[in-house]
ZATORTOR-55309 format. One record per residue (C-alpha): x, y, z; residue number from 1. Coordinates in Angstrom, 1 decimal. Example, Ala and Ser with C-alpha at 12.3 -4.5 7.8 and 13.67 -1.06 7.14 Angstrom:
<rs>
+--------+--------+--------+------+
!   east !  north !     up ! resi !
+--------+--------+--------+------+
!   12.3 !   -4.5 !    7.8 !    1 !
!   13.7 !   -1.1 !    7.1 !    2 !
+--------+--------+--------+------+
</rs>
This chain:
<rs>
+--------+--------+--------+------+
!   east !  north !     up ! resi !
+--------+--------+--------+------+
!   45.3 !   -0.3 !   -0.5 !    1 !
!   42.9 !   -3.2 !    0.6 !    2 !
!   40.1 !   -2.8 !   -2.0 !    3 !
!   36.7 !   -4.2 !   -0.7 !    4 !
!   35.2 !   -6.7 !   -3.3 !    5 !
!   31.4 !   -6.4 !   -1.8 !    6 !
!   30.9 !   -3.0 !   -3.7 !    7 !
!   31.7 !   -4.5 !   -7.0 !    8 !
!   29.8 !   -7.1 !   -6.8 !    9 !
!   26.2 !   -5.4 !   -5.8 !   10 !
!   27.6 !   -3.3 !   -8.9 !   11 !
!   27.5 !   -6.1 !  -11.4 !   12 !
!   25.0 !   -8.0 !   -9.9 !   13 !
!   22.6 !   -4.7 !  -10.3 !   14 !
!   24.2 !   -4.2 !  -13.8 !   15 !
!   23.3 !   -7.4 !  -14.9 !   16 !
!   19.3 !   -7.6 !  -13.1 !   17 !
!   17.5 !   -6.4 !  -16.0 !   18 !
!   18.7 !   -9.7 !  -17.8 !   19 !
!   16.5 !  -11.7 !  -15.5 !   20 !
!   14.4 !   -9.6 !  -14.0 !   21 !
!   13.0 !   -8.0 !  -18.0 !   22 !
!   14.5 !  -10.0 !  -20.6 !   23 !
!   14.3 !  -13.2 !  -19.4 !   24 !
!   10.9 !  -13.3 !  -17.6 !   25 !
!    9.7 !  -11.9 !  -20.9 !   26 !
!   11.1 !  -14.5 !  -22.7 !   27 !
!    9.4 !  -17.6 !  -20.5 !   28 !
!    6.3 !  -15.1 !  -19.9 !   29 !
!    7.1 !  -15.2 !  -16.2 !   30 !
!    4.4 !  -13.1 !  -14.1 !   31 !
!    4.4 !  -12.3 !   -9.8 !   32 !
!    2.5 !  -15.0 !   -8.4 !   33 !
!    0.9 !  -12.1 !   -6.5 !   34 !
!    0.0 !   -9.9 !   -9.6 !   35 !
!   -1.8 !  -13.4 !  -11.1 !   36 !
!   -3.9 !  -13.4 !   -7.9 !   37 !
!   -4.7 !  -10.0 !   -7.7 !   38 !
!   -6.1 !  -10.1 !  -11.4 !   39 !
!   -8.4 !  -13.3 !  -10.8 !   40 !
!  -10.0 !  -11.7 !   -7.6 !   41 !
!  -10.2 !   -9.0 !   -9.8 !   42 !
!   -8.8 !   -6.7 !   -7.1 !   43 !
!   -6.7 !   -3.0 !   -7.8 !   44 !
!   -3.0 !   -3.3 !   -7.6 !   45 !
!   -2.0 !   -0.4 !   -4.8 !   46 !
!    1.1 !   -0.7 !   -6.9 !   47 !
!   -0.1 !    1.6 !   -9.3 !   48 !
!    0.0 !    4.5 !   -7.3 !   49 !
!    3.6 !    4.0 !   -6.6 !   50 !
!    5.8 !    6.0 !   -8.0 !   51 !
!    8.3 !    3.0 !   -8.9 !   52 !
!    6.3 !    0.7 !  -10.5 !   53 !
!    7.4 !   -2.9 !  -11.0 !   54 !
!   11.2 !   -1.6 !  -10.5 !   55 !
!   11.0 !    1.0 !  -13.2 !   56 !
!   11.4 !    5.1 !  -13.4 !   57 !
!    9.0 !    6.9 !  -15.2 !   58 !
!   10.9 !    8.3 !  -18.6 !   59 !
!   13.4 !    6.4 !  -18.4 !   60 !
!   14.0 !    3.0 !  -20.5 !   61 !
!   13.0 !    0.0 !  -18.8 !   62 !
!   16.2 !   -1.7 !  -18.3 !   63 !
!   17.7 !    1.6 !  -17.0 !   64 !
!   15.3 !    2.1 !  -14.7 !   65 !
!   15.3 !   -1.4 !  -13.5 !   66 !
!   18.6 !   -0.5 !  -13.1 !   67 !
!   18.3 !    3.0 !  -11.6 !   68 !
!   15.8 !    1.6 !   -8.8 !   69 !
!   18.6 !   -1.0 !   -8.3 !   70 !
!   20.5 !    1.5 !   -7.2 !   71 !
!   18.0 !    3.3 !   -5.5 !   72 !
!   17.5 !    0.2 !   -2.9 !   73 !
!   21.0 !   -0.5 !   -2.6 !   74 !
!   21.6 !    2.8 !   -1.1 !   75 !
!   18.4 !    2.9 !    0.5 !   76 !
!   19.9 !   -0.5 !    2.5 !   77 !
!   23.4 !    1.0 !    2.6 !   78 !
!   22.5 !    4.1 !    4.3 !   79 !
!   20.0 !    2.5 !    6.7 !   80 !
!   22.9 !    0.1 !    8.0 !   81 !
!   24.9 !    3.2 !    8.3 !   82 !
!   22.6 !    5.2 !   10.5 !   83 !
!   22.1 !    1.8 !   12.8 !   84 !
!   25.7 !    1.3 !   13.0 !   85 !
!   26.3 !    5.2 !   13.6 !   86 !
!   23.7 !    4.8 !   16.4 !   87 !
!   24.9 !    1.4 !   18.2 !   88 !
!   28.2 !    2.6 !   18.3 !   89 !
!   27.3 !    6.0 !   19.7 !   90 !
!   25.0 !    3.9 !   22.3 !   91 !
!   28.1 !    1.3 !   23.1 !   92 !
!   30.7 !    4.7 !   23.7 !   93 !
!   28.1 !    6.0 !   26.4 !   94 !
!   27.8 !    3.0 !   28.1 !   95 !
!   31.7 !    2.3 !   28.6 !   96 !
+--------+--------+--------+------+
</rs>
């Protein structure tokens, strides 16, 4: 059985995202360029009535939910390049 190595990969590397993405942008105090801007025009962040706020799930530790949300857009691309390949094949059958 041919196993597929992309899987695993998006795996670990969304396993292993909370070490850069919390840890270590806490550690050299790393903030969004845009987040910086937005608080010296002293503007509101639309982002705070999103439901999943700077990558995290409300209950939920931080670095699981960095990693649930991870997940969350992985499938969200996965099943979007499903339905488009579902759809040009089904558009390529009707026109042989």
């Amino acid at each position: 059985m041919k196993l597929l190595r992309w899987p695993i990969v998006v795996v670990v590397l969304i396993l292993i995202s909370p070490l850069f993405g919390i840890y270590l942008a806490d550690l050299v105090k790393y903030h969004e360029p845009l987040d910086i801007a937005i608080e010296m025009l002293g503007l509101e962040e639309w982002e705070d009535k999103w439901p999943l706020k700077d990558y995290s799930i409300p209950g939920l530790d931080p670095y699981l939910g960095y990693i649930a949300s991870g997940f969350i857009g992985a499938g969200a691309i996965a099943l979007t390049i499903f339905i488009l390949d579902k759809a040009l094949t089904y558009v390529g059958k009707r026109r042989s």
